[in-house]
DOVEX-577165 format. One line per 8 residues: number of its first residue (from 1); for each residue x, y, z of C-alpha. Coordinates in steps of 0.001 Angstrom, whole numbers, always signed. Each point is the difference from the previous one (the first is absolute). Last residue first. Example, Ala and Ser with C-alpha at 12.3 -4.5 7.8 and 13.67 -1.06 7.14 Angstrom:
BEGIN
2 = +13670 -1060 +7140  -1370 -3440 +660
//
This chain:
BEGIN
647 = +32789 +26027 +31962  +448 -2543 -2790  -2863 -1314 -2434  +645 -3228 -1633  -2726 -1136 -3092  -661 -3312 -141  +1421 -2389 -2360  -2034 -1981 -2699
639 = -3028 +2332 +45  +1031 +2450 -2192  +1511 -2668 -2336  -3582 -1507 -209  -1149 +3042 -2258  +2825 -13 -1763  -75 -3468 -990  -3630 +369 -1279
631 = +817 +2733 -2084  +3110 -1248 -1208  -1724 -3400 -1002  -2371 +1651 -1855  +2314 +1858 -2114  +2103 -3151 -791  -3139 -2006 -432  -1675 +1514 -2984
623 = +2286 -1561 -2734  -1881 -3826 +1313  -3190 +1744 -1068  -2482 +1025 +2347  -3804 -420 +645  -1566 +2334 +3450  +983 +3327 -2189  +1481 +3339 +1247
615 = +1166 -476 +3926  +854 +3767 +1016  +2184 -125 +3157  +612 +2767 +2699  +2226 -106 +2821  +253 +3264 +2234  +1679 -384 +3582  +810 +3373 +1670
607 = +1475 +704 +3772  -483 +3050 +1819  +2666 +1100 +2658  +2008 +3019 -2512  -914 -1436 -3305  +532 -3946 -370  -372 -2073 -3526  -1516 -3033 -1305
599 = -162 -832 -3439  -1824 -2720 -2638  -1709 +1255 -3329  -1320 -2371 -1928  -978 -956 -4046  -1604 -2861 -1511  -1098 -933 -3695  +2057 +2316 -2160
591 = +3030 +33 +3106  +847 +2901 +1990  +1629 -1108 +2807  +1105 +2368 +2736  +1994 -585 +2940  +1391 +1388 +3332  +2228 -1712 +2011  -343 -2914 +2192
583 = +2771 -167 +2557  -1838 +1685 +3121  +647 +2908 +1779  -1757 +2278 +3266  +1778 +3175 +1519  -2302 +744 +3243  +844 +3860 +1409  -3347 -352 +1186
575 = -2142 -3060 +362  -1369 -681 -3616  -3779 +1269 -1453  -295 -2815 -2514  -1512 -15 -3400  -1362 -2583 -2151  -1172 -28 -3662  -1238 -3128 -1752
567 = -1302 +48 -3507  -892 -2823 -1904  -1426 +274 -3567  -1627 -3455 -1489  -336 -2240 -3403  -1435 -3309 +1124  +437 -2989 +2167  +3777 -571 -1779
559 = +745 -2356 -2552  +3218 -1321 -1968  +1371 -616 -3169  +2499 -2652 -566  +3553 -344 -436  +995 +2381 +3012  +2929 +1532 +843  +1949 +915 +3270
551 = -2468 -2487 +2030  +237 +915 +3781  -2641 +2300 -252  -3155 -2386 +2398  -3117 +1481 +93  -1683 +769 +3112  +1030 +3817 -605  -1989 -581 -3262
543 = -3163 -250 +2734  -62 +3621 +951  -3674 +702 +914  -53 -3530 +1824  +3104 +1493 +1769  -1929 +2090 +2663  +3158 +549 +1748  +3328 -1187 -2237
535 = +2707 +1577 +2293  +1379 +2950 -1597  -3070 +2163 +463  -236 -238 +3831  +3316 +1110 +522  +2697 -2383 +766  +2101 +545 +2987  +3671 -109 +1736
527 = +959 +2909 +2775  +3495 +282 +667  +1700 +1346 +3117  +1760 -3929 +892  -3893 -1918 -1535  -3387 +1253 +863  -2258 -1441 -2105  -2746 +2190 -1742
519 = -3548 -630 +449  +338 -618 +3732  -3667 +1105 +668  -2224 +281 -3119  -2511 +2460 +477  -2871 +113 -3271  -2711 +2373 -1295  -1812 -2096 -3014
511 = -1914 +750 -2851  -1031 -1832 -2755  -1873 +967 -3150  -1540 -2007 -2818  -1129 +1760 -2904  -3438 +1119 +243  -3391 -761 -95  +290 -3120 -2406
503 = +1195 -2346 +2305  -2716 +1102 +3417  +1442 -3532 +1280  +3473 +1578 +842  -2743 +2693 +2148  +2793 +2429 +1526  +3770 -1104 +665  +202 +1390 +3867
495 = +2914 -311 +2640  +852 +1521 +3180  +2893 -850 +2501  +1475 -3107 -1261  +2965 -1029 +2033  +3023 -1669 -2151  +2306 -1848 +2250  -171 -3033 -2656
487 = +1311 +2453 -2823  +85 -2029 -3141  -2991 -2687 +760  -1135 +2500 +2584  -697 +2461 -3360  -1750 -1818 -2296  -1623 -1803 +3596  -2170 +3459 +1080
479 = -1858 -80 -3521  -287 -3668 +660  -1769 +150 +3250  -2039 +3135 -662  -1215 -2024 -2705  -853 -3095 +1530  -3744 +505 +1680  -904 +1081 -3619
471 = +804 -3738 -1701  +2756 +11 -2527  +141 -378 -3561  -1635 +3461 -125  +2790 +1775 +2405  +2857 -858 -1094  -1298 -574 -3259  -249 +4118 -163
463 = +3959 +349 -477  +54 -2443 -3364  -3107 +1283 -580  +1090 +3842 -372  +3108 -980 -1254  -1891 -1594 -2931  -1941 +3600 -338  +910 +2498 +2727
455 = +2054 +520 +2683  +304 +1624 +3655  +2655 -198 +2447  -132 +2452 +2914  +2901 -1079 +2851  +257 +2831 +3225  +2772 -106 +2502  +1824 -249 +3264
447 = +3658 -2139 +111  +1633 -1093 +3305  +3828 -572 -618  +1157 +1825 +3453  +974 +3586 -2080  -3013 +689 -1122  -1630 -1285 -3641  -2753 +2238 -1432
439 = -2198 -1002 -2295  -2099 +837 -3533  -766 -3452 -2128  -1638 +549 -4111  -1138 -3300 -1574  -1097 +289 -3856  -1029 -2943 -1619  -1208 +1165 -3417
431 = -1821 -2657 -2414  -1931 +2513 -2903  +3454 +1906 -141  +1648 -2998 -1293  -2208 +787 -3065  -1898 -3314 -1190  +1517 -1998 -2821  -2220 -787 -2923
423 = -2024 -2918 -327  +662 -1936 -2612  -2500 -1017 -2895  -1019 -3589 -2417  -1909 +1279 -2727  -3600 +982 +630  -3738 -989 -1710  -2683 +2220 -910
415 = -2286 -2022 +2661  +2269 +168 +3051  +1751 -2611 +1601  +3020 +2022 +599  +3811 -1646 +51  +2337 +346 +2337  +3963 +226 +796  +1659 +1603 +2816
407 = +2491 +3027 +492  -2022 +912 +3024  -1801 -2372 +1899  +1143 +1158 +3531  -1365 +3319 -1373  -3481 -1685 +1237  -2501 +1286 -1922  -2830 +2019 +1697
399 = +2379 +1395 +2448  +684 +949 +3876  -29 -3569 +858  -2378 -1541 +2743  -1075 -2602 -2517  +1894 +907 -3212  +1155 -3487 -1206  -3261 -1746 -1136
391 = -2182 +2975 -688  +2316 +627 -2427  -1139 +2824 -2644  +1884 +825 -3162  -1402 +3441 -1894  -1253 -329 -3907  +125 +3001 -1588  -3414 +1835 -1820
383 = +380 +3445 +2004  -3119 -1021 +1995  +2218 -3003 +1385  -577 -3863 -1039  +544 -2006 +2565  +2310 -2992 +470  +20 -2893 +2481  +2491 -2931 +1096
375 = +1059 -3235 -475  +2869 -1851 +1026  +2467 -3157 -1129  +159 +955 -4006  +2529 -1692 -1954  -2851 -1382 -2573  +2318 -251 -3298  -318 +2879 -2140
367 = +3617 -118 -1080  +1164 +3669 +826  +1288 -752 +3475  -1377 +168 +3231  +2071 +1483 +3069  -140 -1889 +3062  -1016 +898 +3840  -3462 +831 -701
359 = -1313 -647 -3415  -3431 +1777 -1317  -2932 -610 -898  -2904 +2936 -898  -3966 -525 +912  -1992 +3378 -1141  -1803 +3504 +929  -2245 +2434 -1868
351 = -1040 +1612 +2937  -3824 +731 +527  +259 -588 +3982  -1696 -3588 -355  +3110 -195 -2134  +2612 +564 +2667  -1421 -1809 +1896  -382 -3050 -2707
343 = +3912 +623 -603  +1058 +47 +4093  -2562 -3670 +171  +2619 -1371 -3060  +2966 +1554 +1055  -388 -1408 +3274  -1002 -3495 -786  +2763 -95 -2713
335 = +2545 +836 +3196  -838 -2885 +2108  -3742 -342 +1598  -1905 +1169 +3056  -3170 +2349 +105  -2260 -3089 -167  -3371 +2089 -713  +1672 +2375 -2505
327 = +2371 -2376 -1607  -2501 -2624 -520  -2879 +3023 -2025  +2827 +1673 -1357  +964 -3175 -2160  +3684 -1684 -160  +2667 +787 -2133  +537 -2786 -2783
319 = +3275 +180 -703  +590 -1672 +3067  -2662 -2371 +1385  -3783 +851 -1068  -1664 -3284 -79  +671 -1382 +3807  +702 +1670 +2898  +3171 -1035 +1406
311 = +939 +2122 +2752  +2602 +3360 +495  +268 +2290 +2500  +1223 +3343 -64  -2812 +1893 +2159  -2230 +2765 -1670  -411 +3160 +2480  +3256 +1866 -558
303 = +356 -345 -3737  -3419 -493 -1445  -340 +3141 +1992  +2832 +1709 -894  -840 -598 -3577  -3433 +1675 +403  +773 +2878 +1839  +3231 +955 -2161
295 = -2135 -396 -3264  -2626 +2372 +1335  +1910 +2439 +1405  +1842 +355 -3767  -2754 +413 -1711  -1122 +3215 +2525  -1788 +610 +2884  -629 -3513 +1859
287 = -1789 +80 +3333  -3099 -2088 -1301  +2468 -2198 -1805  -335 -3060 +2778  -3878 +414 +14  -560 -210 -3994  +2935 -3037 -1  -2091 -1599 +2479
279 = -2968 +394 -1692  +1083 -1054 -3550  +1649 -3456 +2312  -3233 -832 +1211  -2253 +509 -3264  +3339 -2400 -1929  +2740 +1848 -1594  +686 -2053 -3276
271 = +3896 -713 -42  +510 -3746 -721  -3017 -420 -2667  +1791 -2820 -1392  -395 +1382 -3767  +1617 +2782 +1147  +2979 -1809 +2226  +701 -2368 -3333
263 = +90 +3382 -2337  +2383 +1871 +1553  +2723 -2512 +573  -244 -933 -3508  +165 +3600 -1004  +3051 +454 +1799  +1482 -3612 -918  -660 +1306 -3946
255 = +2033 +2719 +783  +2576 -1300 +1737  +853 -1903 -3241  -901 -3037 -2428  -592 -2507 +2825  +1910 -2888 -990  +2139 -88 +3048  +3722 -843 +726
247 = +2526 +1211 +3159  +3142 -1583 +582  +2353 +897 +2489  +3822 +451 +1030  +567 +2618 +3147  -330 +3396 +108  -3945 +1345 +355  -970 -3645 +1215
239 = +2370 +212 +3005  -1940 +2661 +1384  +2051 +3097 +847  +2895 +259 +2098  -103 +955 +3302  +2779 -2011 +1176  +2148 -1794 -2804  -982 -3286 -1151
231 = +2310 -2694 -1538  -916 -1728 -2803  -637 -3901 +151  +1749 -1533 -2862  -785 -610 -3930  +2075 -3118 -1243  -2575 -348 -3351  -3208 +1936 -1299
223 = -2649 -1102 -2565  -3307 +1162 -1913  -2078 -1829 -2229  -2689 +1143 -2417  -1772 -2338 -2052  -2752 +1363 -2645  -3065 -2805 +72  -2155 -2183 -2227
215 = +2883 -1282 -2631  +2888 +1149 +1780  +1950 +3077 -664  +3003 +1182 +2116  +1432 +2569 +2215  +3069 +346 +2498  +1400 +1037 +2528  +3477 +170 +1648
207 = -311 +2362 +3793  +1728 +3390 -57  +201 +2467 +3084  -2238 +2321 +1736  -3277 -205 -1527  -915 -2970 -2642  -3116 +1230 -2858  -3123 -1212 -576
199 = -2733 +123 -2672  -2444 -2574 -1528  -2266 -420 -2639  -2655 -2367 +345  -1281 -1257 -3476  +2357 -2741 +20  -1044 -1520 +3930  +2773 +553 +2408
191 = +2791 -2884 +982  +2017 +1531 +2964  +3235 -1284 +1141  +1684 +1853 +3252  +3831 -2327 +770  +2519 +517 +2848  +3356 -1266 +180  +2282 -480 +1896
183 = -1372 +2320 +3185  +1739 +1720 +3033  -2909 +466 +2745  -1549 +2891 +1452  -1648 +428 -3468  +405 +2191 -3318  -1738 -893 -3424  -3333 +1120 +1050
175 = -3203 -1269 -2191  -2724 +2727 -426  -2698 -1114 -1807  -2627 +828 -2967  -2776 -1973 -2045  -3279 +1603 -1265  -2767 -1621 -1703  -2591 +1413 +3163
167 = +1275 +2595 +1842  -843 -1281 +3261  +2293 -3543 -639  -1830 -2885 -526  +185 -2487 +3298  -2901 +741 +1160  -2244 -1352 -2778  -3584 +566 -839
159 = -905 +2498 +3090  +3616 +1959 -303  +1422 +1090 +3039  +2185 +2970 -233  +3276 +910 +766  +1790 -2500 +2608  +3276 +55 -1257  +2460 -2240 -1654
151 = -2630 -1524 -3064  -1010 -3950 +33  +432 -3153 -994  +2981 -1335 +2163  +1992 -3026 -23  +3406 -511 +1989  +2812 -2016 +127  +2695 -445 +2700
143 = +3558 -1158 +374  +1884 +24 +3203  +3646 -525 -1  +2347 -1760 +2576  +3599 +1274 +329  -296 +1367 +3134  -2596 -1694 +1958  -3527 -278 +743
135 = -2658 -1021 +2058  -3402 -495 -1152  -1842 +1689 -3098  -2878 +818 +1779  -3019 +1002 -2533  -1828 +3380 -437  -2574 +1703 -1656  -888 +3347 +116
127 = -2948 +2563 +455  -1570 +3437 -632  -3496 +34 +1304  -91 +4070 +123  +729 +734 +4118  +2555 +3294 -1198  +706 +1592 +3932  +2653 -3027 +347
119 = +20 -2969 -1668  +1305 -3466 +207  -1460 -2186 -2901  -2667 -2394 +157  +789 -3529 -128  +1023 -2376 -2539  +1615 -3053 +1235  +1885 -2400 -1993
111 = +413 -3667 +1788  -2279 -2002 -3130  +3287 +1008 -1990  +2397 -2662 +1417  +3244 +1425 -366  +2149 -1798 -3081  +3436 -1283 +1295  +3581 +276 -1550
103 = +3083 -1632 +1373  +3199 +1377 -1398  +1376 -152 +3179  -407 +3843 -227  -3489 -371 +30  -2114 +1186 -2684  -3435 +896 +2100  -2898 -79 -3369
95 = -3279 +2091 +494  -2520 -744 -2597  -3400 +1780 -1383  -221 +2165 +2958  -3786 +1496 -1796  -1132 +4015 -100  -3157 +1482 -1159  -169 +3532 -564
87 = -1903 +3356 +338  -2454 -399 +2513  +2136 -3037 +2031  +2868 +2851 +532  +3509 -1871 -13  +2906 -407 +2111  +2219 -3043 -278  +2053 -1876 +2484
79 = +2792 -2673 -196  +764 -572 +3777  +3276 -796 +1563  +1554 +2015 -2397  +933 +2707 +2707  +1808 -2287 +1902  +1987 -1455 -2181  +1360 +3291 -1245
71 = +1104 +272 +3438  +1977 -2551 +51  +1910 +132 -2832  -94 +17 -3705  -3325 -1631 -1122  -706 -237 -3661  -3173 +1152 -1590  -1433 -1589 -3208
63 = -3807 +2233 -1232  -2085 -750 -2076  -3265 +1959 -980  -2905 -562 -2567  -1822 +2556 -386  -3598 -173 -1810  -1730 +3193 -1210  -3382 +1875 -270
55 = +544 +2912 -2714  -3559 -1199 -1747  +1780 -1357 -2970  +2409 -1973 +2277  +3378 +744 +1040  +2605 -2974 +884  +2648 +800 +2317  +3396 -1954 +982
47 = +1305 +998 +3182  +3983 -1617 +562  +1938 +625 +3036  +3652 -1621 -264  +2950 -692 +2440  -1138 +1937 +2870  +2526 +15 +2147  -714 +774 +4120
39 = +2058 +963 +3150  +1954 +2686 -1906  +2811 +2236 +1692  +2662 -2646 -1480  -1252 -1417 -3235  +2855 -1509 -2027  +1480 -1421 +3542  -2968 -496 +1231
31 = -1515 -2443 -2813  +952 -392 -3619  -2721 -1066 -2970  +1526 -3495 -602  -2368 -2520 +2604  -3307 +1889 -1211  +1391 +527 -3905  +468 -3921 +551
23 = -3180 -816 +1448  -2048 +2492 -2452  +2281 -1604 -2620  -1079 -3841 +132  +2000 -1588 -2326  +3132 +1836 +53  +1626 +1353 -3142  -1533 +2860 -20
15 = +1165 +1213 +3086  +2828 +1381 -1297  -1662 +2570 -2192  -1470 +1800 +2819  -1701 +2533 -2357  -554 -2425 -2604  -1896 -2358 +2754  -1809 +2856 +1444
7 = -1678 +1118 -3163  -656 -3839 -854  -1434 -353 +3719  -2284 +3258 -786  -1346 -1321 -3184  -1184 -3346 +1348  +1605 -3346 -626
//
């Protein structure tokens, strides 16, 4: 009897006595009425590991899941299994369907299919295999093992063996302890080679581990029971930055991955200008004045004119950036294909430029396990600083970096060697929206008026992607619909928002001169309205407005698009002798992170709306939300109600 069935047998002590126990623990382990927002149980996921000398290992998965109800049926009517065919081999060793009968029956393994994977805009040969299980019903179980040789990402290609991690000798992985599903039990095993020391550590809660001594390896084993699905909250962060994981690696520190990093693109020759490209560069920079012009021509070239699309292309798959000479003539890729032609650019230019990774959407933690998902560029400045570049994320953004990156993890390839960095949060002035509206109301309910709104930084794109996702022979069209899809008597008179492809001219600025018969309703001598400002127009520079504040607390931390200062400011010429109210009074919140001021007020016929927000950091922590929240709720709470205005 393997390990994992003894471990489950003294943790469900009663089924010991049974002769077969993965029947009885299937037929003992409680149904709906133990598990009644669940549709599946998983009563025990076991990987077992074993490391070679070269860091190439062996995993050996199984995995029991009970069905609950219906629905769970459904969605295990196929056992599937992603895998990359450059970095790891992968065999359905045996599927088992446990019927509740107590029948059990063996699929026939000649029916597996392996296929390529769905993708979209990333086309790099990943696949999976698949078998129908058949139908299903509560009660039944499906049991599956698995076999693969291999490494989790597509890194590098190796020509002697594929299947040998980049950094050669080196072991690491990130196994989550959390799932969608309630679990038993679930057991990681790893058998590493003596001379192969190894680190990891358990974030977010406790798991039981252990360590012991075998004659040719160390065994490490690590173990959680009765862990349930965890319930999200909106906008949190990634689930990885709060919930249960475990992260190992052998590689000694961030350091040595810098250097690694470093070395393997060198000695690949990824970022040697070619003739054509030192030309181009020459031609593109003829313009340029100063350092600075010269980095912001080249990255917002790579960005704007390089399209985000990604194909298989052989030798030269993720760590491994790929040459200037295929980047320059294909002008398409995914983000290493970008950093990689921006870094030859920038050093047919004479920079001193390099490859850095990074995570997007997750933080990484201090194990230097590969938690990277993006890659991006970094130059080396006269003053002798590194500066971040992302050609990837800044195409028709006022920015080099993207400050929807702040507060995000990296680590430099570069040939001194770096420890894993941060980047730091970006000013909220950086991202203004500002939207000032002068009109005059008369006494039927028509209103007369002029909107500006301008913004810069992530507002700036936010605002511009109305018009650059778009085609040209639209944008009068949806300029003219942010305010029909509030107003939908709204007449546009003139309008003008300069050259939104022209990015790096200017911030963007619109203007528009509006009539908007029968904005007020007429109702027994009252007139009922919302200004412009309360009502959520050109929203994609406001998006926390989209985000729902009915949580008084929060457990988790939680994510905005980045930090940001709003400022709206409205005033309206009345009809005389017009006395206007409205419930919401005046506030001010002055939190550490984010602080408002929200009034209106009336002197003589003129009517004043001021609201003003100041967004400090795109990351918070859970303590962050009361002040947030206030903001946000303020905001809306001007909008709620309309305002009355008697004659």
């Amino acid at each position: 009897m393997n390990r994992l069935l003894l471990s489950l047998l003294i943790f469900l002590l009663p089924f010991a006595l049974f002769a077969d126990p993965v029947k009885n623990l299937i037929s003992q382990s409680g149904g709906v009425a133990e598990y009644p927002t669940d549709h599946l149980l998983v009563l025990f996921d076991s990987t077992r590991v074993d490391v070679m000398e070269t860091g190439l290992s062996h995993f050996h998965i199984r995995q029991l899941t009970k069905i609950l109800t219906t629905q769970g049926a459904l969605r295990m009517k196929a056992v599937k299994y992603g895998y990359d065919p450059l970095s790891a081999y992968v065999e359905l060793k045996k599927v088992l369907i446990h019927k509740k009968s107590g029948e059990t029956r063996e699929l026939d393994l000649k029916k597996v299919l392996d296929y390529p994977a769905p993708a979209r805009a990333i086309y790099w040969g990943a696949r999976e295999i698949m078998i129908e299980v058949g139908r299903l019903e509560p009660g039944d179980a499906v049991e599956v093992f698995i076999y693969k040789k291999g490494f989790t990402y597509a890194l590098l290609q190796n020509d002697d063996d594929q299947y040998i991690p980049p950094m050669r000798g080196h072991f690491y992985d990130i196994v989550p302890f959390y799932s969608g599903d309630p679990y038993l039990v679930k057991v990681y095993d790893v058998y590493m080679p003596k001379d192969k020391p190894l680190q990891y550590e358990f974030y977010h809660g406790e798991c039981t581990s252990k360590k012991r001594f075998l004659p040719e390896k160390t065994f490490y084993s690590f173990s959680m029971k009765n862990f349930k699905p965890l319930k999200p909250e909106p906008a949190m962060v990634a689930w990885d930055d709060v919930a249960p994981k475990l992260l190992l690696s052998t590689s000694p520190d961030w350091e040595a991955k810098s250097l690694w990093f470093y070395k393997v693109n060198e000695d690949f020759k990824s970022f040697e200008p070619t003739p054509d490209a030192r030309k181009f560069v020459s031609d593109l920079l003829k313009g340029a004045k100063t350092e600075l012009d010269s980095i912001t021509v080249l990255t917002h070239w790579v960005a704007d004119h390089m399209r985000y699309s990604g194909i298989s292309m052989g030798k030269g798959e993720g760590y491994t950036l790929h040459s200037c000479a295929m980047n320059f003539t294909d002008r398409c890729g995914v983000c290493k294909d970008k950093a990689s032609l921006l870094i030859a650019f920038l050093r047919a230019a004479g920079f001193e430029s390099y490859p850095a990774m990074t995570m997007a959407g997750s933080r990484i933690e201090d194990i230097p396990a590969d938690q990277f998902n993006h890659s991006v560029t970094v130059v080396k400045r006269r003053s002798g600083h590194y500066e971040l570049l992302d050609p990837t994320w800044v195409p028709f953004v006022r920015e080099l970096w993207s400050s929807a990156e702040q507060q995000q993890n990296y680590l430099m390839g570069v040939p001194e060697g770096a420890d894993l960095m941060i980047t730091p949060v970006s000013p909220p002035e950086n991202h203004y929206f500002r939207m000032n509206v002068k009109s005059k109301l008369d006494k039927n309910g028509n209103l007369a008026g002029t909107l500006e709104l301008t913004a810069e930084g992530q507002s700036d794109a936010a605002v511009r992607g109305l018009f650059t996702r778009n085609y040209m022979s639209d944008w009068n069209m949806l300029v003219e619909r942010e305010l029909l899809k509030v107003y939908p008597t709204a007449k546009i008179k003139a309008m003008s928002y300069g050259e939104p492809y022209n990015h790096m001219a200017a911030p963007i600025l619109i203007k528009i001169s509006f009539e908007i018969p029968g904005f007020a309703i007429d109702g027994a001598n009252n007139l009922f309205f919302n200004p412009l400002t309360t009502t959520n127009l050109f929203i994609a520079g406001m998006p926390y407005l989209g985000m729902s504040t009915t949580l008084e607390s929060r457990k988790y931390g939680f994510r905005d698009r980045t930090s940001r200062l709003v400022e709206l400011n409205e005033t309206i010429e009345l009809p005389k002798g017009m006395k206007v109210k409205h419930p919401a009074e005046a506030k001010q919140i002055n939190g550490t992170f984010n602080s408002g001021n929200f009034s209106w007020s009336q002197k003589n016929n003129i009517l004043t709306i001021t609201q003003s927000s100041t967004f400090r950091k795109r990351v918070y922590e859970p303590e962050d939300w009361t002040d947030f929240k206030k903001c946000v709720e303020a905001q809306k709470e001007l909008g709620a109600q309309p305002f009355i205005g008697t004659l």
